[in-house]
C-alpha positions in Angstrom: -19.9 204.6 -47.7 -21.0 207.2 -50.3 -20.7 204.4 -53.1 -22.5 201.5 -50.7 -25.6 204.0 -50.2 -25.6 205.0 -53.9 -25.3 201.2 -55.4 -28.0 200.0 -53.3 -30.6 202.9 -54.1 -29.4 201.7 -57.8 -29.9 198.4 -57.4 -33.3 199.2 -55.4 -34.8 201.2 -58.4 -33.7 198.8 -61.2 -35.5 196.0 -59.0 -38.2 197.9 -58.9 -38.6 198.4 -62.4 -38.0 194.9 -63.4 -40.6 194.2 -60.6 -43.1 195.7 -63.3 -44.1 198.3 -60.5 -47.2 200.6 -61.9 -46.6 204.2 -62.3 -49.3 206.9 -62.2 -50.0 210.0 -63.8 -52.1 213.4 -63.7 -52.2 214.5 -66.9 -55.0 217.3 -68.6 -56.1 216.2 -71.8 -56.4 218.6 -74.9 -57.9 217.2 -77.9 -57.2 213.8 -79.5 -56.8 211.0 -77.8 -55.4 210.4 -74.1 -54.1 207.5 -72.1 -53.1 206.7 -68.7 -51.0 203.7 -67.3 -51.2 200.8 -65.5 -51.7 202.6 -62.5 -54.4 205.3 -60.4 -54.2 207.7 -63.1 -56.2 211.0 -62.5 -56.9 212.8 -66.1 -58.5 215.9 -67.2 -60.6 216.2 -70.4 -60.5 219.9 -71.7 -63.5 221.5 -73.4 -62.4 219.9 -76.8 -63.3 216.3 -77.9 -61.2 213.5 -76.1 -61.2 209.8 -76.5 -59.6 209.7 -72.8 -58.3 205.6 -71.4 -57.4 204.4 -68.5 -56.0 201.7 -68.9 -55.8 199.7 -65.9 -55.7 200.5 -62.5 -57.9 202.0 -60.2 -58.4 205.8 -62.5 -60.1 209.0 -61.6 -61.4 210.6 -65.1 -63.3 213.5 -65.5 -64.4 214.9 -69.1 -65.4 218.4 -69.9 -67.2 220.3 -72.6 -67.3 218.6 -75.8 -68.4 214.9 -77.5 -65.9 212.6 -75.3 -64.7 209.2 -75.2 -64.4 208.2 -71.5 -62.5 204.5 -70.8 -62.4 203.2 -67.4 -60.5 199.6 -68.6 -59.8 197.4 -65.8 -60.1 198.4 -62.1 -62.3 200.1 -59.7 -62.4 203.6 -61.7 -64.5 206.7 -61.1 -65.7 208.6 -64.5 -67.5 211.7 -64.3 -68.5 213.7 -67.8 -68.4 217.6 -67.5 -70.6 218.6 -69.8 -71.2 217.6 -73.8 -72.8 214.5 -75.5 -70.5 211.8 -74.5 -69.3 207.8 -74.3 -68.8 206.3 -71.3 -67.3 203.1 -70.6 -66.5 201.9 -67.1 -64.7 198.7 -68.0 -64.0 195.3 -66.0 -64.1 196.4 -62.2 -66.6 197.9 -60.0 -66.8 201.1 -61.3 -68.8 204.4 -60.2 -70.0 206.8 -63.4 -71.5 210.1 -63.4 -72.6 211.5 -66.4 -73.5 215.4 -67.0 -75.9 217.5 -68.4 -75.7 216.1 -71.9 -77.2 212.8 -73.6 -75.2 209.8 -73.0 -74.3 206.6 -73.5 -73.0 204.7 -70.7 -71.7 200.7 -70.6 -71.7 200.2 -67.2 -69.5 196.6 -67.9 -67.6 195.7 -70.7 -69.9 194.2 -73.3 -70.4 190.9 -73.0 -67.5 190.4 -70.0 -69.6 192.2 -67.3 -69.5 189.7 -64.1 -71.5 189.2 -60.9 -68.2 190.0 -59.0 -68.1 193.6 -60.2 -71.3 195.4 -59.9 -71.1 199.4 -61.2 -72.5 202.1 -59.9 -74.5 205.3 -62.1 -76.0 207.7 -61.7 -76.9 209.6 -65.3 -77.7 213.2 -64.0 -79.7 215.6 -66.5 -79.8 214.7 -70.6 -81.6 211.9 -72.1 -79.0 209.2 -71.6 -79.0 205.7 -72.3 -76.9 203.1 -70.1 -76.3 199.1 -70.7 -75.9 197.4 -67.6 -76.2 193.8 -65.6 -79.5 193.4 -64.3 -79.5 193.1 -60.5 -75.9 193.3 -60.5 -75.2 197.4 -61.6 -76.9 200.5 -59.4 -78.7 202.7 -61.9 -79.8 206.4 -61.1 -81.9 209.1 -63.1 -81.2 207.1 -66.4 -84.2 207.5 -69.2 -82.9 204.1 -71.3 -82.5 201.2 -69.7 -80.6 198.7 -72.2 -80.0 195.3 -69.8 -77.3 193.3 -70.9 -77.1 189.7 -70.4 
């Protein structure tokens, strides 16, 4: 019975994998460049400079001190900068970005793949920021630059 139980959780798992299920991770990021997987991934930028991705799936990133790199990539992903002067990049999906007290830049879309089926929500917060977005399509808050993208 033991060996029944024990080859099907076996043959469950490997299914699984094959299956090309999406793991996530929680991971802090210290310096250098991070990356996520394929699924809702929640990472930490640290008060050192991070290029931080993603990847796809539907991420929770949140930068800290320093000049960042944020990546949404594909899914509905929440970014949030902690402070410094920063990238942010929400990617394909509808995304929601915050930015912090520094200057950014913020792409609301992906450059020239933004769509009318995923419209972004930002809201810049303090700094002289700049932010790329869909006309009509993208939500844009306390933002000094507005660059529209077509």
């Amino acid at each position: 019975m033991r060996r029944t139980a024990f080859s099907l959780a076996f043959m469950l798992g490997a299914m699984l994998l094959i299956a090309g299920t999406a793991f996530a991770v929680t991971r802090t990021c210290n310096g250098g460049e991070c990356r996520g997987t394929d699924g809702m991934d929640t990472l930490y930028g640290s008060n050192m400079g991070e290029t931080i991705y993603g990847l796809s799936g539907n991420d929770k990133i949140y930068g800290a001190g320093g000049a960042d790199v944020l990546k949404g990539g594909y899914g509905m992903d929440f970014v949030k900068d902690g402070g410094g002067n920063n990238t942010i990049k929400g990617g394909l999906g509808r995304d929601v970005i915050r930015g912090g007290p520094g200057d950014e830049t913020i792409r609301a879309g992906a450059v020239g793949q933004d769509n009318d089926l995923a419209s972004d929500d930002v809201d810049c917060g303090g700094g002289t920021d700049t932010v790329y977005y869909t006309p009509g399509q993208d939500t844009i808050r306390n933002c000094e630059v507005l660059q529209p993208v077509r």
